[in-house]
RONUMI-979758 format. One record per atom (N, C-alpha, C): atom name; x negated, y negated, z. Coordinates in nm, 4 decimals. Example, Ala and Ser with C-alpha at 12.3 -4.5 7.8 and 13.67 -1.06 7.14 Angstrom:
2
+------+----------+----------+----------+
| atom |     east |    north |       up |
+------+----------+----------+----------+
|    N |  -1.3190 |   0.5690 |   0.7800 |
|   CA |  -1.2300 |   0.4500 |   0.7800 |
|    C |  -1.3200 |   0.3300 |   0.7800 |
|    N |  -1.2850 |   0.2250 |   0.7080 |
|   CA |  -1.3670 |   0.1060 |   0.7140 |
|    C |  -1.2900 |  -0.0030 |   0.7870 |
+------+----------+----------+----------+
//
This chain:
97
+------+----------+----------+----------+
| atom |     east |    north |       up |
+------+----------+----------+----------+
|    N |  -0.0818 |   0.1190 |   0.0000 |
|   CA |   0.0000 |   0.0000 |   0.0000 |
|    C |  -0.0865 |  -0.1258 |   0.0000 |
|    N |  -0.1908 |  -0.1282 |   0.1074 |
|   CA |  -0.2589 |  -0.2274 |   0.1056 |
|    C |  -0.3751 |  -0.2339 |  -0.0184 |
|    N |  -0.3791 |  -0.1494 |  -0.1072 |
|   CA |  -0.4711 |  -0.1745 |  -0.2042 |
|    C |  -0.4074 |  -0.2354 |  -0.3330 |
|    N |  -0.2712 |  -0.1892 |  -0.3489 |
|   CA |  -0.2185 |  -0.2504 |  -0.4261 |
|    C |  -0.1856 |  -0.3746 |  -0.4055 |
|    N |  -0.1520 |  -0.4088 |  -0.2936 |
|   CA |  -0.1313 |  -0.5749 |  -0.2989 |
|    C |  -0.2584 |  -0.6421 |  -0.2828 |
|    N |  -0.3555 |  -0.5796 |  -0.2705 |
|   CA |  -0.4738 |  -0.6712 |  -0.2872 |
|    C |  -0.4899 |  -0.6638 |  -0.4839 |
|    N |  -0.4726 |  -0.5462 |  -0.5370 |
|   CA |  -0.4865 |  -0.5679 |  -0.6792 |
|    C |  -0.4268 |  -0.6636 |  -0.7470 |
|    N |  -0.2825 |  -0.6506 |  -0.6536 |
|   CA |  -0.1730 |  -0.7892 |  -0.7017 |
|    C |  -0.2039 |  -0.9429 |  -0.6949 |
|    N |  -0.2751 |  -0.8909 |  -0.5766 |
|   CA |  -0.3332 |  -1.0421 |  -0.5672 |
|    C |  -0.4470 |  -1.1103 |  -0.6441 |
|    N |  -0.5552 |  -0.9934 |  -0.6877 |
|   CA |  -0.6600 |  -1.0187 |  -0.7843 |
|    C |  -0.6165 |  -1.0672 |  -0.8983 |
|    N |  -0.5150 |  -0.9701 |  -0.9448 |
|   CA |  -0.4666 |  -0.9976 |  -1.0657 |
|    C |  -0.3671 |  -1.1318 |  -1.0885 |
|    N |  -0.2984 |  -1.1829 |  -0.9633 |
|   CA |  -0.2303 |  -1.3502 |  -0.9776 |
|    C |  -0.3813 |  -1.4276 |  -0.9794 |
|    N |  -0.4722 |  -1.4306 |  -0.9134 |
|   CA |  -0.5971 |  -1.5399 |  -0.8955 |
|    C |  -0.6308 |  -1.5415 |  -1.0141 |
|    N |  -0.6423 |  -1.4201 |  -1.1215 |
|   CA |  -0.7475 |  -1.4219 |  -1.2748 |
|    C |  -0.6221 |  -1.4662 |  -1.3363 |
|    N |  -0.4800 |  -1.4855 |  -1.3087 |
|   CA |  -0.4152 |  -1.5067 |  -1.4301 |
|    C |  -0.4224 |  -1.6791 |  -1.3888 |
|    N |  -0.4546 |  -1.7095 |  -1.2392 |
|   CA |  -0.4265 |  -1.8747 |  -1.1906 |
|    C |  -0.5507 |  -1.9232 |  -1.3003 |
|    N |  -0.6765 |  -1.8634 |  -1.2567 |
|   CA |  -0.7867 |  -1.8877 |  -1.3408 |
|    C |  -0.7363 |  -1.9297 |  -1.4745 |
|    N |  -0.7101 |  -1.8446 |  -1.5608 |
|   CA |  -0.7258 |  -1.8586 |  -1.7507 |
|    C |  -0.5937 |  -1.9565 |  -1.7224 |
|    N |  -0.4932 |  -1.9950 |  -1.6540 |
|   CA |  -0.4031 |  -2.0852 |  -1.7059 |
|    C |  -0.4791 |  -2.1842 |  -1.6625 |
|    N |  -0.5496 |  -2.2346 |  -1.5511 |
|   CA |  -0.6036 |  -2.3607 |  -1.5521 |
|    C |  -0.6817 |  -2.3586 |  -1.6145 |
|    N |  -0.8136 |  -2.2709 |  -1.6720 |
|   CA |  -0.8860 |  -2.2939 |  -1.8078 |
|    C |  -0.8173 |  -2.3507 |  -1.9203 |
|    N |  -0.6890 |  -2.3062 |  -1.9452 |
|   CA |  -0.6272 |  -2.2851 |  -2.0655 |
|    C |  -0.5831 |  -2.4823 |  -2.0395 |
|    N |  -0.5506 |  -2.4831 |  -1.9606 |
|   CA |  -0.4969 |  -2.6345 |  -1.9103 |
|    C |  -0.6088 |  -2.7154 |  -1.9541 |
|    N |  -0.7030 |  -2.6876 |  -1.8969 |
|   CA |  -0.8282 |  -2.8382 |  -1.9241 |
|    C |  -0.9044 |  -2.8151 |  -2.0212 |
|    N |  -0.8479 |  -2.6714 |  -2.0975 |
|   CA |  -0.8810 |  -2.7299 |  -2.2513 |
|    C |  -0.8000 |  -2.8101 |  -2.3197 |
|    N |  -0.6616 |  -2.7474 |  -2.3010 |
|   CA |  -0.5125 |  -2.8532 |  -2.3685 |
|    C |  -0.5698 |  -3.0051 |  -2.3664 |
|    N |  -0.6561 |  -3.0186 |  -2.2340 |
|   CA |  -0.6059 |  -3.1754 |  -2.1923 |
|    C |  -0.7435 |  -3.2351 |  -2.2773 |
|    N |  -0.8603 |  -3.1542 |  -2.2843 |
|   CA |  -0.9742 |  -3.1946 |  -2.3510 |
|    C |  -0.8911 |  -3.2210 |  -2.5047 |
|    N |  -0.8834 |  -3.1693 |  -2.5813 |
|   CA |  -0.7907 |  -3.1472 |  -2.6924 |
|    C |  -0.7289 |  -3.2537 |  -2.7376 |
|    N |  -0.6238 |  -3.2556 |  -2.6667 |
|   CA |  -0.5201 |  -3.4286 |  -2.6531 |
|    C |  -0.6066 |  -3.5477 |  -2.6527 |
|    N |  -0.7479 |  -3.5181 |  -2.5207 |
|   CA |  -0.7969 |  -3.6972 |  -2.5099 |
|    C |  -0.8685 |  -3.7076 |  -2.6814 |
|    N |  -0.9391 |  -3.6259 |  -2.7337 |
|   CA |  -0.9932 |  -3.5948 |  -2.8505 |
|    C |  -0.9443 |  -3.6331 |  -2.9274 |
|    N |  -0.8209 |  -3.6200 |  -2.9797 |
|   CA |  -0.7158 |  -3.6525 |  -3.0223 |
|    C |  -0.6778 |  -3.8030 |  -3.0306 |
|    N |  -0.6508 |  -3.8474 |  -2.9088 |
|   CA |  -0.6203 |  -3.9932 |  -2.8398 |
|    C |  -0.7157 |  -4.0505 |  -2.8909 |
|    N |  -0.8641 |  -4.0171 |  -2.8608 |
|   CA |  -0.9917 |  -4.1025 |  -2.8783 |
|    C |  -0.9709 |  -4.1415 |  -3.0336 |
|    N |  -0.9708 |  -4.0202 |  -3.1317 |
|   CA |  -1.0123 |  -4.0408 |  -3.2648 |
|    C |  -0.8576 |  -4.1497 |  -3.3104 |
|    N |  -0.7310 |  -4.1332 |  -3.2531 |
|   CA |  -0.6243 |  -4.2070 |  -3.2863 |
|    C |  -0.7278 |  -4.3603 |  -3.2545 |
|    N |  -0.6921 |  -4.3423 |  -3.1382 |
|   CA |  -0.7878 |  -4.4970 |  -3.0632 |
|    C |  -0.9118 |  -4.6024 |  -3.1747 |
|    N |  -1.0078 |  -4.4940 |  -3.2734 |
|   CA |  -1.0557 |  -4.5340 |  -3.3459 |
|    C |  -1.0136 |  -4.5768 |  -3.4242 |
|    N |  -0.9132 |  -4.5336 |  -3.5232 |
|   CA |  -0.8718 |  -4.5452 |  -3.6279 |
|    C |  -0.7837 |  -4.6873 |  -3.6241 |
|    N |  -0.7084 |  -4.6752 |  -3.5089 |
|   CA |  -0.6238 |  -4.8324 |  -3.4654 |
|    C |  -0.7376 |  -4.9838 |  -3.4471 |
|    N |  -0.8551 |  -4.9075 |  -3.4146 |
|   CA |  -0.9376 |  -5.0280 |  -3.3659 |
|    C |  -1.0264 |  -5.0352 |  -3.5306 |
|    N |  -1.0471 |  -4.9778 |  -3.5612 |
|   CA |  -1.1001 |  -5.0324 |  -3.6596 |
|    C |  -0.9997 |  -5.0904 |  -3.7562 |
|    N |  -0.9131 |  -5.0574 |  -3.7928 |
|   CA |  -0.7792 |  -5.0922 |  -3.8595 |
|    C |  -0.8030 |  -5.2600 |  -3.8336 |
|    N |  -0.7742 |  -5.2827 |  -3.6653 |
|   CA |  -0.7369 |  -5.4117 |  -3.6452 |
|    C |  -0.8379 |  -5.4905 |  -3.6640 |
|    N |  -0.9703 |  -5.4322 |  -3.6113 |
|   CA |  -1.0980 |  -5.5053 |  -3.6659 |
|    C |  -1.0900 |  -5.5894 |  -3.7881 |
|    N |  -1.0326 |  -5.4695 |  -3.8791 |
|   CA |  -1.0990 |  -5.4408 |  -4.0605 |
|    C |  -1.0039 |  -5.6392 |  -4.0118 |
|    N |  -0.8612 |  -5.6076 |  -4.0414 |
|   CA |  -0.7403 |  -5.7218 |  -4.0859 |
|    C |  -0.7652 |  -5.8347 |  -3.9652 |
|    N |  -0.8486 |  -5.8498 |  -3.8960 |
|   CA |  -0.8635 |  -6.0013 |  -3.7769 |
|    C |  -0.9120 |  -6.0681 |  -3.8700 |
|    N |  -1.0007 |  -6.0817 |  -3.9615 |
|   CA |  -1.0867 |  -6.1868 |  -4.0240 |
|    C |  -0.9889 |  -6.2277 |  -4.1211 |
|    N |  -0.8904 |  -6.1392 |  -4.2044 |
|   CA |  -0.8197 |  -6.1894 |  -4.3228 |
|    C |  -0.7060 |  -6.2348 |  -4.2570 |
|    N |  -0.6886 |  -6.2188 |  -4.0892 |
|   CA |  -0.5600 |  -6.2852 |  -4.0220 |
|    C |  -0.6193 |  -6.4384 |  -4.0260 |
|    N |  -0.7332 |  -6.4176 |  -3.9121 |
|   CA |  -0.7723 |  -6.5736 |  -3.8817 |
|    C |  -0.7917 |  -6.6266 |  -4.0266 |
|    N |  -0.8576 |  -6.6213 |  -4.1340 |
|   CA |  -0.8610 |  -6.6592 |  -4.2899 |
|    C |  -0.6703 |  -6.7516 |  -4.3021 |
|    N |  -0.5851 |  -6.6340 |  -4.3229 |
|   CA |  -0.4422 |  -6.6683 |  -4.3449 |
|    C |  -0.3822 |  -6.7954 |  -4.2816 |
|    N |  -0.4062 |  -6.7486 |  -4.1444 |
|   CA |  -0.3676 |  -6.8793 |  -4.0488 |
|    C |  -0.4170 |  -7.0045 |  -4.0354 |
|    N |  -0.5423 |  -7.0111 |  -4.0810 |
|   CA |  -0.6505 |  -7.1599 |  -4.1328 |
|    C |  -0.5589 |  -7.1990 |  -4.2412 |
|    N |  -0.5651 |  -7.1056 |  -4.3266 |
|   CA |  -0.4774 |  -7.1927 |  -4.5209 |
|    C |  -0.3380 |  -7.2105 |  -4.4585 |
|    N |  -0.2911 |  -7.1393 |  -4.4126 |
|   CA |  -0.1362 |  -7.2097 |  -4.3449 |
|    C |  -0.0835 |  -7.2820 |  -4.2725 |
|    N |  -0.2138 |  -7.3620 |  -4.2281 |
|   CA |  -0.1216 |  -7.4812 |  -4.1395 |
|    C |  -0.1459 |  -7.6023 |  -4.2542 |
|    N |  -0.0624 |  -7.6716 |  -4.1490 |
|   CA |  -0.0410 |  -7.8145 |  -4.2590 |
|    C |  -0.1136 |  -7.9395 |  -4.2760 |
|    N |  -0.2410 |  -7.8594 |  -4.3722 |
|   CA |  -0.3164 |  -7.9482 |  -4.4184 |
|    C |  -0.3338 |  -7.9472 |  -4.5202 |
|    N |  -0.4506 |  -7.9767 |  -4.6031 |
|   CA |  -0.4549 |  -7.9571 |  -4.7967 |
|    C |  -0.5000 |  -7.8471 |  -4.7810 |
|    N |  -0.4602 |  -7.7394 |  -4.8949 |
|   CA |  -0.5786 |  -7.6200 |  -4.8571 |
|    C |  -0.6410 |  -7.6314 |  -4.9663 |
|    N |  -0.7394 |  -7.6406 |  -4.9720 |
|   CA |  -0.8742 |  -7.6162 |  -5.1198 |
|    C |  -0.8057 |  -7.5599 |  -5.1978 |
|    N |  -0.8305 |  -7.5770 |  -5.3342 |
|   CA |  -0.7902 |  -7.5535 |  -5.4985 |
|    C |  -0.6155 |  -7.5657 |  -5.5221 |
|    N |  -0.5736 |  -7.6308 |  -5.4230 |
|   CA |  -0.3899 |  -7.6528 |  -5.3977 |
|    C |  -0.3883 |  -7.6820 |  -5.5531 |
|    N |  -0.3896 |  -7.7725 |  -5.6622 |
|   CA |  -0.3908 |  -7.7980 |  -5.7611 |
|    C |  -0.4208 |  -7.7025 |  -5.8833 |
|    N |  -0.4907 |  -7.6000 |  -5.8389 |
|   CA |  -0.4992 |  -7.4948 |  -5.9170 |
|    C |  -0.4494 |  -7.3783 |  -5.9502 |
|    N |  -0.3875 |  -7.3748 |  -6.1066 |
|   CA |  -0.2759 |  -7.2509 |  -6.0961 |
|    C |  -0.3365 |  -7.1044 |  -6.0681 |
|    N |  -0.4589 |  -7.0684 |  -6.0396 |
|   CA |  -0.4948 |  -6.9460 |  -5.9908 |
|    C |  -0.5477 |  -6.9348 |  -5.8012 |
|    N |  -0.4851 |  -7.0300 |  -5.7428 |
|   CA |  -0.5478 |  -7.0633 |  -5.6270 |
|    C |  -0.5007 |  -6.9232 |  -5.5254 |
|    N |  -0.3610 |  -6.8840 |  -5.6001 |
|   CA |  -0.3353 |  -6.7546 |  -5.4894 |
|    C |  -0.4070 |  -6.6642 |  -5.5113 |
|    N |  -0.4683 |  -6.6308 |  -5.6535 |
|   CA |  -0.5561 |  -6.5489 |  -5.6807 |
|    C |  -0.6588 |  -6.5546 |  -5.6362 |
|    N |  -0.7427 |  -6.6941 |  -5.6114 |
|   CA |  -0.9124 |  -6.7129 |  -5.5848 |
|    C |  -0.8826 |  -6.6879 |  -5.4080 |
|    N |  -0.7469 |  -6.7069 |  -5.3612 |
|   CA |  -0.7278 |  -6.6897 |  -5.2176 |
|    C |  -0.7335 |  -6.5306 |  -5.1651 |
|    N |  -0.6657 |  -6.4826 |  -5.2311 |
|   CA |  -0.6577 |  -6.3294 |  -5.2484 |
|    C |  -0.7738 |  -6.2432 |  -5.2599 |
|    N |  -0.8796 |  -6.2860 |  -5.3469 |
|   CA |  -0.9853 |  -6.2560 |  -5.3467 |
|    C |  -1.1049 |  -6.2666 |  -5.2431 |
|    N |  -1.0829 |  -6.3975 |  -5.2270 |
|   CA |  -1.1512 |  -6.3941 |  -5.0719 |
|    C |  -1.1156 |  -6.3553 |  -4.9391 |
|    N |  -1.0293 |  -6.3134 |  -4.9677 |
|   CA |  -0.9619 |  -6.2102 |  -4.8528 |
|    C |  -0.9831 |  -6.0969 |  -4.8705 |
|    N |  -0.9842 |  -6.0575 |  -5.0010 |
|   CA |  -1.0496 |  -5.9423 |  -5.0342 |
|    C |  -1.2122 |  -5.9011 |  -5.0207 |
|    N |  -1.2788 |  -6.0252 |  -5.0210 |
|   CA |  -1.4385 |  -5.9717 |  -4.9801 |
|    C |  -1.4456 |  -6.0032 |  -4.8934 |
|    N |  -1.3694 |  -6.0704 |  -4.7582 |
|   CA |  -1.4061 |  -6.0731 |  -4.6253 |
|    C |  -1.3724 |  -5.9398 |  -4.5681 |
|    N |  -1.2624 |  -5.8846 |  -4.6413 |
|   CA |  -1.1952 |  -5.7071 |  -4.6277 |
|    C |  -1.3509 |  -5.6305 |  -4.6301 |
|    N |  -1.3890 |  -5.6282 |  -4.7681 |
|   CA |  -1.5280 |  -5.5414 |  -4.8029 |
|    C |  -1.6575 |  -5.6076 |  -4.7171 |
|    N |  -1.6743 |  -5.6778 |  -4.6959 |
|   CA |  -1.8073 |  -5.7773 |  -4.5808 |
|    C |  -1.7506 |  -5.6723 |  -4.4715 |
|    N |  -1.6402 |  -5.7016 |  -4.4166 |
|   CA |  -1.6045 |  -5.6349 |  -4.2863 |
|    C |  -1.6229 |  -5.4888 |  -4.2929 |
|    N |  -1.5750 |  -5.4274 |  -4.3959 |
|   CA |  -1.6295 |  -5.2434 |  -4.3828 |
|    C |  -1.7767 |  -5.2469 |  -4.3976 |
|    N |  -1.8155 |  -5.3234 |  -4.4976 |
|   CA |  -2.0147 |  -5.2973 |  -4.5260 |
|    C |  -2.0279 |  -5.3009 |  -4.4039 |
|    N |  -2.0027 |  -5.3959 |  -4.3260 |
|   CA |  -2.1029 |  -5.4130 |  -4.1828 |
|    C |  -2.0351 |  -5.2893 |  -4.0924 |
|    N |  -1.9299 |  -5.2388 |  -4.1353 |
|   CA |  -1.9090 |  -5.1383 |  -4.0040 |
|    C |  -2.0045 |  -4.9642 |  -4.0648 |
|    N |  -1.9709 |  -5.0098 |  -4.2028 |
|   CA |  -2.0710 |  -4.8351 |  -4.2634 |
|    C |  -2.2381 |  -4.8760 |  -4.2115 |
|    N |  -2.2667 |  -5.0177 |  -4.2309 |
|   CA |  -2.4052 |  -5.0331 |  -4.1793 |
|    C |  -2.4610 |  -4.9938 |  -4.0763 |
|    N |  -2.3471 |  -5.0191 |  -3.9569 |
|   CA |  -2.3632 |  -5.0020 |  -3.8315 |
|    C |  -2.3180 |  -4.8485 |  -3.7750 |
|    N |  -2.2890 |  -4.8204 |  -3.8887 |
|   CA |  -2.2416 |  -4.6396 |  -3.8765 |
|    C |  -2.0858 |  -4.6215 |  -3.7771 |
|    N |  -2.0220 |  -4.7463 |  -3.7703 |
|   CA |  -1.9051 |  -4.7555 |  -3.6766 |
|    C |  -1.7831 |  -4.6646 |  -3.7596 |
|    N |  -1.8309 |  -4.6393 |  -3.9115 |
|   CA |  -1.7039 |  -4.5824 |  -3.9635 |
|    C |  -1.7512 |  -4.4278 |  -3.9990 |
+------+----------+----------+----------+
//
């Protein structure tokens, strides 16, 4: 009698064991997970801060450079577009991506 409930009992401790193994891998897993989400949001917002602050300079109410010119949304667009590419070069430089 008493050997079996000691087996019983061995055998609840190894099953307590592998479920809490099994647990703080789950949870390793998830932060892994979280972290690489976490990257992807921060660089995201990184990449679009410079073409925000850019936007919000030409939109307040002052003259904005080449106003007179019928390609000005274009030459605007464009430089939003290489402050876009400036901003990834320097993050592949820095190995951040």
């Amino acid at each position: 009698m008493i050997g079996t409930n000691i087996r019983v009992w061995n055998s609840l401790e190894s099953s307590k064991e592998t479920i809490e193994s099994l647990e703080a891998t789950n949870n390793s897993l998830l932060s892994n997970k979280l972290d690489m989400t976490m990257k992807v949001l921060t660089i995201f917002s990184a990449i679009l801060l410079p073409l925000t602050v850019y936007s919000n300079i030409m939109s307040m109410s002052t003259n904005i450079p080449l106003h007179n010119n019928e390609n000005a949304f274009w030459i605007h667009v464009s430089i939003m577009l290489a402050i876009a590419l400036f901003t990834v070069l320097i993050f592949k430089v820095r190995k951040w991506l």
